[in-house]
N, C-alpha and C positions, 0 to 999 in steps of 0.2 A: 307632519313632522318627519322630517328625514333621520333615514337609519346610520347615517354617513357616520364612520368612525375617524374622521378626519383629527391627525393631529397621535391617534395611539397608536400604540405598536402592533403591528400583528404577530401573535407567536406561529412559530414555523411549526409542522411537523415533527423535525428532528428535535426544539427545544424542548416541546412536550414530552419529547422519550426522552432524551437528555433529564428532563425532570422526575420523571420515573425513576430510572434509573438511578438514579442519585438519591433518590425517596426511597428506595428498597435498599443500598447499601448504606444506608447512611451512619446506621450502628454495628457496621459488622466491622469486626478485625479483621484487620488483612484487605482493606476490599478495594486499596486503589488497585492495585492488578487488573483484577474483574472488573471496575467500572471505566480503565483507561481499555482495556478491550471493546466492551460495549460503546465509548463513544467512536473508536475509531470506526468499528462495523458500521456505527451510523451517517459518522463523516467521510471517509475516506481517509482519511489522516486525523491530526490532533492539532487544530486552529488555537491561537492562542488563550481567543478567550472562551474557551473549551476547557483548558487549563484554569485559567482561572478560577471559572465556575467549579469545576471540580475539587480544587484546594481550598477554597472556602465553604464546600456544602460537606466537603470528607475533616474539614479542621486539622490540614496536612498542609506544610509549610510550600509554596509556590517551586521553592527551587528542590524539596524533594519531591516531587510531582516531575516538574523535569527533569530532576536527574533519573528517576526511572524509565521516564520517555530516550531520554539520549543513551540510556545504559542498556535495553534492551534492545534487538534490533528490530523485533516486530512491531514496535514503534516509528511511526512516521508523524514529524513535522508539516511536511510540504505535502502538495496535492498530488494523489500518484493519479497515473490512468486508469482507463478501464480496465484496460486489458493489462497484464504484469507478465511479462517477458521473462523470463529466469533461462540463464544460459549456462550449462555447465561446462564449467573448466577443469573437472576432476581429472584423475588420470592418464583413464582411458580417451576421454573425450578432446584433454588435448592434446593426446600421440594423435590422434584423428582428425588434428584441424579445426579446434574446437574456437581456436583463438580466430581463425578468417571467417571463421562464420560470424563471434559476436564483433569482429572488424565492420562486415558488410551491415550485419543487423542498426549497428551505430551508424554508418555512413548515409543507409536509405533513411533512420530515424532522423537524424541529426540531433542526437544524443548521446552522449557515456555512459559509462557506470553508474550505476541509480538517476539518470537522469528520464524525464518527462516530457513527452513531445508536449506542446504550445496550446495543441488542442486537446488535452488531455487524454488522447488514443490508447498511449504506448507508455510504460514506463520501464526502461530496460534493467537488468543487473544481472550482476555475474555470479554465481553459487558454486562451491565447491562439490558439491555432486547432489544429486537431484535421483541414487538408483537408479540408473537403467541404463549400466555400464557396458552389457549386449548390446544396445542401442545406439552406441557411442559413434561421433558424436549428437548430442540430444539438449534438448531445450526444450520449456513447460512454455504453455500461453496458458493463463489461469491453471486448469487441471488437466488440460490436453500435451499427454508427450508428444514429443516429434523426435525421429529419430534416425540413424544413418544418413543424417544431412549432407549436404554438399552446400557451398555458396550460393549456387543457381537453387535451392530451393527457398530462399529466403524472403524473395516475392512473392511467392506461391503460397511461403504461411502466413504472413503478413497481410494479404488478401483475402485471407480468409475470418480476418477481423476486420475487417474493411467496414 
């Protein structure tokens, strides 16, 4: 007799946590917050039917589910990259050129503002300041500063996510 599960679904990893998840808040107040965190840590973003699931296991109406997705900004719909780009255009950093730097950074991506390279590498965006106005101008890759950039350094960090 064969062991073939031919025809059912296999649950993934993340649904399993996804279910967890969802199992531990399931009666608490307040708790879309903490579980639309939790799923995104596991997805990358917040898939539709992520949402879904969530409005129906939390007994939270669909479109406020999403209105807290599209009201806060550490909410993300779409799929970002690995690596998240944050360039700061605060003060200091764009007396300092702050804008040719995330020009170049966009030009080598071939992306904008919150936009995601194709293969999921890079996802750039622009931040009102990021502290480290000494450093100016500066930009984060995940949790690494970089800082008194020039244009010509923009390969060199980019490379180093390579």
């Amino acid at each position: 007799m064969s062991n073939c599960n031919c025809g059912s679904k296999e649950v993934s990893e993340k649904e399993v946590a996804l279910q967890e998840l969802l199992d531990h808040y399931r009666d608490y107040e307040g708790a879309l917050i903490p579980v639309l965190q939790g799923a995104q840590e596991l997805y990358g973003y917040l898939p539709a039917d992520v949402l879904e699931k969530i409005s129906s296991a939390l007994k939270i109406p669909f479109s406020k589910v999403f209105g807290v997705c599209t009201f806060y900004a550490q909410f993300h719909l779409e799929p970002r990259g690995r690596n998240i780009i944050r360039m700061c255009l605060g003060t200091a950093c764009h007396v300092r050129g702050g804008a040719k730097i995330f020009k170049a950074l966009g030009d080598q991506l071939g992306v904008g503002d919150g936009g995601t390279t194709e293969d999921l590498r890079y996802t750039l965006e622009k931040v009102a300041c990021i502290g480290a106005c000494g450093l100016a101008p500066c930009l984060m890759v995940n949790d690494d500063t970089h800082g008194r950039l020039t244009v010509a350094d923009v390969s060199k960090i980019l490379a180093q996510y390579e």
